[in-house]
The first five atom37 places (N, CA, C, CB, O) and aatype in JSON, in Angstrom:
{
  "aatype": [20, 20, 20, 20, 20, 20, 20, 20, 20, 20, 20, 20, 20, 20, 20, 20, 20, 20, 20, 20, 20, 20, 20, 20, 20, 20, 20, 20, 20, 20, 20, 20, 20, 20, 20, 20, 20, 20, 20, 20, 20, 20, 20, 20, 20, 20, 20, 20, 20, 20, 20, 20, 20, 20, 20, 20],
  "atom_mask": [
    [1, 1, 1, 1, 1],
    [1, 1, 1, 1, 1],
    [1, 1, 1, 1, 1],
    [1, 1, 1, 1, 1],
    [1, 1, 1, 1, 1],
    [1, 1, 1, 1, 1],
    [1, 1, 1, 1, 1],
    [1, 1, 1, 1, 1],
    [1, 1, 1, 1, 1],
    [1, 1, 1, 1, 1],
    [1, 1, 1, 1, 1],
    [1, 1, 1, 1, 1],
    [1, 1, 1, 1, 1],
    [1, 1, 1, 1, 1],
    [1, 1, 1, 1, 1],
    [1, 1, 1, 1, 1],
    [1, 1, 1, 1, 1],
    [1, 1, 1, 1, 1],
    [1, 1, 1, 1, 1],
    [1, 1, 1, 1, 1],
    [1, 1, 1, 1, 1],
    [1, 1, 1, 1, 1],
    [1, 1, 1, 1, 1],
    [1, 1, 1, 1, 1],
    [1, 1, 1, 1, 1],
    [1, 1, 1, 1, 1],
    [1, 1, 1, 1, 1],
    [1, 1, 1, 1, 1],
    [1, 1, 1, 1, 1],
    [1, 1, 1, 1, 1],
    [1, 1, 1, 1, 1],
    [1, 1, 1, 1, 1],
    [1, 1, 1, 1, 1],
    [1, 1, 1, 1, 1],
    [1, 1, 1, 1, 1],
    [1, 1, 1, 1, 1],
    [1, 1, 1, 1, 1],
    [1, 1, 1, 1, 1],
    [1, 1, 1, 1, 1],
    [1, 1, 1, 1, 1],
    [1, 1, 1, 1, 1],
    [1, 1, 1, 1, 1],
    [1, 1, 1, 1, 1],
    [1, 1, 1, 1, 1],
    [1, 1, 1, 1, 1],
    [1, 1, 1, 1, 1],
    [1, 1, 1, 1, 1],
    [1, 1, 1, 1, 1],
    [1, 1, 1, 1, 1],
    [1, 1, 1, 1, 1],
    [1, 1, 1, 1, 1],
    [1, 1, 1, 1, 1],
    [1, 1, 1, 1, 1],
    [1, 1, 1, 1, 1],
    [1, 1, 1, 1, 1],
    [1, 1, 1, 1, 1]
  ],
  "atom_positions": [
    [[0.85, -1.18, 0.0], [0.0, 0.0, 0.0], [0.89, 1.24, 0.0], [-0.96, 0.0, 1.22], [1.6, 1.48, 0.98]],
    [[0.87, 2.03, -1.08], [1.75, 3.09, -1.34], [0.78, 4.55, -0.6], [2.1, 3.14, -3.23], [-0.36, 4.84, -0.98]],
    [[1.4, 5.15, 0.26], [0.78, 6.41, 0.65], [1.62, 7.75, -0.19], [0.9, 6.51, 2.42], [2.85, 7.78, -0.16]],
    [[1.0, 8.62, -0.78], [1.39, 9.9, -1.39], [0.97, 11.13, -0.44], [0.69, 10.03, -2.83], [0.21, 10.97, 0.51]],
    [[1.47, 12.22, -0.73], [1.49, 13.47, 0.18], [0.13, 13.68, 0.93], [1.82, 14.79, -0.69], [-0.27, 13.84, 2.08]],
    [[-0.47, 13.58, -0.61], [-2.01, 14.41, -0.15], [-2.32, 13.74, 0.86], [-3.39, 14.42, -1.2], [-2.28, 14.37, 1.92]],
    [[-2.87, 11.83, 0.96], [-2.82, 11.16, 1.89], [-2.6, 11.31, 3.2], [-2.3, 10.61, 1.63], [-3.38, 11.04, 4.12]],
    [[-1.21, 11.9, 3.27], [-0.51, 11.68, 4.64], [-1.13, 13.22, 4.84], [1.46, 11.3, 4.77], [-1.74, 13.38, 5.9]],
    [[-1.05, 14.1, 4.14], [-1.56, 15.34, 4.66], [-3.35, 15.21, 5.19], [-1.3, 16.51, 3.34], [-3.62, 15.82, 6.22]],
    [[-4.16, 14.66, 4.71], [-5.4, 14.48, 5.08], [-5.63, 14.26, 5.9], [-5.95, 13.94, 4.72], [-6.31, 14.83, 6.75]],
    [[-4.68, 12.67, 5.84], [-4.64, 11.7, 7.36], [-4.53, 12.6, 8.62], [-3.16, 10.6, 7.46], [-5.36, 12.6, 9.53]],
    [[-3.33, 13.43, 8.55], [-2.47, 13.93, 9.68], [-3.27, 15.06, 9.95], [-0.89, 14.25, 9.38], [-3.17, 15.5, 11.09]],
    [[-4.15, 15.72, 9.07], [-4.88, 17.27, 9.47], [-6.2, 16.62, 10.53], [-5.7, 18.37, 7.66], [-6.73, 17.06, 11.54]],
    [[-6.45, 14.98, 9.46], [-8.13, 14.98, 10.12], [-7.72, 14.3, 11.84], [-9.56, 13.5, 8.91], [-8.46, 14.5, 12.81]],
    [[-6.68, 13.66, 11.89], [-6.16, 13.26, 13.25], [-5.81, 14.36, 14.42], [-4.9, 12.52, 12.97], [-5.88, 14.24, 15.64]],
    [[-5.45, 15.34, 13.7], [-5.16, 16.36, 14.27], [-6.22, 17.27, 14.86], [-4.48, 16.9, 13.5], [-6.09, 17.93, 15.89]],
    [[-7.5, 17.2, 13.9], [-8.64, 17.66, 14.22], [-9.34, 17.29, 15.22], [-9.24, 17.59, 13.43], [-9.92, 18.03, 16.02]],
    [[-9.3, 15.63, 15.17], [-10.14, 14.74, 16.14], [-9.5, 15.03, 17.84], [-9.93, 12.87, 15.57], [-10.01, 15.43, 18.88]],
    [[-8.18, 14.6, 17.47], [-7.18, 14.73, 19.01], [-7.22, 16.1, 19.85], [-5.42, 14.59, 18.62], [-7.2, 16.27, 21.07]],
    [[-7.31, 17.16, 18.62], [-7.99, 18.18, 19.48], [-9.51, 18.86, 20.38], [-7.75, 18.82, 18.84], [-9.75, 19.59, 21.34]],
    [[-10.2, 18.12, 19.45], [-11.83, 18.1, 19.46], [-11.78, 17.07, 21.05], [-12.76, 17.13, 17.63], [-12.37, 17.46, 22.06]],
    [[-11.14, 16.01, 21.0], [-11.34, 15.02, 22.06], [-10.94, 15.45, 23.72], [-10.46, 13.79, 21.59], [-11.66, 15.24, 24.69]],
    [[-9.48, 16.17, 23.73], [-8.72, 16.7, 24.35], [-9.8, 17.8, 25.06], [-7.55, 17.11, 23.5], [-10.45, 17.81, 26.1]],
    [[-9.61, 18.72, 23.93], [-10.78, 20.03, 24.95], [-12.09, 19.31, 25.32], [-11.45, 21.69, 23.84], [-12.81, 20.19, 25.77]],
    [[-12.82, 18.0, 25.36], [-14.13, 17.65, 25.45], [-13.85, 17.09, 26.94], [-14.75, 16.61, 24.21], [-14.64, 17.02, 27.89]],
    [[-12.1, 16.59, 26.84], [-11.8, 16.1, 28.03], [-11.5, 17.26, 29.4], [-10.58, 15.23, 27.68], [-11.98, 17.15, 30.53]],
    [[-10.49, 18.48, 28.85], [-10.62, 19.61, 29.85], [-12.0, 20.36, 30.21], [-9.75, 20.63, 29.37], [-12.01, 21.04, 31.24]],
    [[-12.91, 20.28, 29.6], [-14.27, 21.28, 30.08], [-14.87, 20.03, 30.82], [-15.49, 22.1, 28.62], [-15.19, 20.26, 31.98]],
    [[-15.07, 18.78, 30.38], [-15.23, 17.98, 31.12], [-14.89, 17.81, 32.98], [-14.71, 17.31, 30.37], [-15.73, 17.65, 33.87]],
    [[-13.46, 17.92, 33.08], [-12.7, 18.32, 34.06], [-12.88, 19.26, 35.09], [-11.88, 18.59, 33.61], [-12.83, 19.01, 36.29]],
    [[-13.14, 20.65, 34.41], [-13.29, 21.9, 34.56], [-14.78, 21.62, 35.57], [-13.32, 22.82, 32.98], [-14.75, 21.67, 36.8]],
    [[-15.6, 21.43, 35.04], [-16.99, 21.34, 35.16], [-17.87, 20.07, 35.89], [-17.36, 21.45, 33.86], [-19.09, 20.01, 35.96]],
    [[-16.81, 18.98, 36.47], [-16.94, 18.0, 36.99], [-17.31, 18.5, 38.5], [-15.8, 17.17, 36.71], [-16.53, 19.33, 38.98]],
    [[-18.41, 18.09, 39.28], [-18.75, 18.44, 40.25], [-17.94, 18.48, 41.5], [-19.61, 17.92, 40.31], [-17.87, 19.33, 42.39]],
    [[-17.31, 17.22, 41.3], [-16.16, 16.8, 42.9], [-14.87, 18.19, 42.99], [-14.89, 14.65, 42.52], [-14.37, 18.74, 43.97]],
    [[-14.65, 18.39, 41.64], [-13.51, 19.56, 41.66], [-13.99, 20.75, 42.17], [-12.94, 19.93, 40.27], [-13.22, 21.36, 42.91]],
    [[-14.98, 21.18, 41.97], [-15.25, 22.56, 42.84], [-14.85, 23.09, 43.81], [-16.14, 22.71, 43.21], [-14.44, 24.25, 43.86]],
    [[-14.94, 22.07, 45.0], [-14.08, 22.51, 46.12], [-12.64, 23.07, 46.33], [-14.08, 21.63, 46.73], [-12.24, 23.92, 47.12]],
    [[-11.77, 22.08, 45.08], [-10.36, 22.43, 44.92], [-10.37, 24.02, 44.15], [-9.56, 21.14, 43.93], [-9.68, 24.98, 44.5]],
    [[-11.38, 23.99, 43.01], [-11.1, 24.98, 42.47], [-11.6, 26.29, 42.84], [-11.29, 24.73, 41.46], [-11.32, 27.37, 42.32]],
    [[-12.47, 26.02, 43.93], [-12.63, 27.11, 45.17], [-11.8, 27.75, 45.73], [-13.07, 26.74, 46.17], [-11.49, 28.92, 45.53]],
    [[-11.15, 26.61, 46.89], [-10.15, 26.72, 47.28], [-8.6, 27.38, 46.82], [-10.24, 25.8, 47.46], [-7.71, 27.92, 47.47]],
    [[-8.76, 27.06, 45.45], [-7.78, 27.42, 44.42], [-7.77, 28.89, 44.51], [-8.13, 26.88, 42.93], [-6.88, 29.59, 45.0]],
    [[-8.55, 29.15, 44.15], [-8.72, 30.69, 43.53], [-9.34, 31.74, 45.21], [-10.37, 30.61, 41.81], [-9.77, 32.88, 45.1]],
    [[-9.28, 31.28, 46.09], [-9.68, 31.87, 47.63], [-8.17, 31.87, 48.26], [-10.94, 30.71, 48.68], [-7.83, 32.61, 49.18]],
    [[-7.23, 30.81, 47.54], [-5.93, 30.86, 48.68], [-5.06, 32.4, 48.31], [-4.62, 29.21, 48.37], [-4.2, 32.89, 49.05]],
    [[-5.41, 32.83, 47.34], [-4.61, 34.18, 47.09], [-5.03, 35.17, 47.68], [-4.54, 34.62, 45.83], [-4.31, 36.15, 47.82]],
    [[-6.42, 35.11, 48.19], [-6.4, 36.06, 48.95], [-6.7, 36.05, 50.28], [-6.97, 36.76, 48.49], [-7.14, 37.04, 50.87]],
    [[-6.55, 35.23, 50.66], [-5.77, 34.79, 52.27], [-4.88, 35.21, 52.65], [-5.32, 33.64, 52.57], [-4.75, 36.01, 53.58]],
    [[-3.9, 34.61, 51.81], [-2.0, 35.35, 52.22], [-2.23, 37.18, 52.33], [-0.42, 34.97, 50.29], [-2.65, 38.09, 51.63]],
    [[-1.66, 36.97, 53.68], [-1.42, 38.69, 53.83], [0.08, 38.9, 52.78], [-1.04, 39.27, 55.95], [0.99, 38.09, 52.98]],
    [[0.23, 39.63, 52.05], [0.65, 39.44, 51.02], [1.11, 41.74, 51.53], [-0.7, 38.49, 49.53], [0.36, 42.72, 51.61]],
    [[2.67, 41.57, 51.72], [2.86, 43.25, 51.86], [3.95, 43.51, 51.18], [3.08, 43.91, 53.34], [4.88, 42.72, 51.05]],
    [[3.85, 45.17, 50.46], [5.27, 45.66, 49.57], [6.62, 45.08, 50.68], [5.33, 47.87, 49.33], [6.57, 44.89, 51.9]],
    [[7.91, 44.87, 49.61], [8.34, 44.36, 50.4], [9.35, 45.82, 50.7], [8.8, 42.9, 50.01], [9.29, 46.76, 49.9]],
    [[10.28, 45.9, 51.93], [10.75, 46.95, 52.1], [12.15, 47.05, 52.14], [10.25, 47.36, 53.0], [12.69, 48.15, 52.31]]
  ]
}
């Protein structure tokens, strides 16, 4: 089975398409998963906890 450019270019764009399509379905997935909330609460509350002063 002989593969030519166009081929490998098709192949490699539509793989490229899918792996990305799959990937972000997997981070919003993640993002938006109920159990994480707490962390990502927590996440974004620990910065402003730290007393945080110019330094001198």
């Amino acid at each position: 089975m002989s593969f030519d450019h166009e081929t490998l270019v098709w192949f490699s764009k539509s793989y490229g398409l899918f792996y990305l399509l799959a990937l972000s379905a997997i981070i919003v997935l993640y993002a938006y998963w109920p159990s994480n909330k707490d962390s990502f609460d927590k996440a974004a509350e620990s910065i402003l906890e730290s007393e945080d002063k110019p330094w001198r």
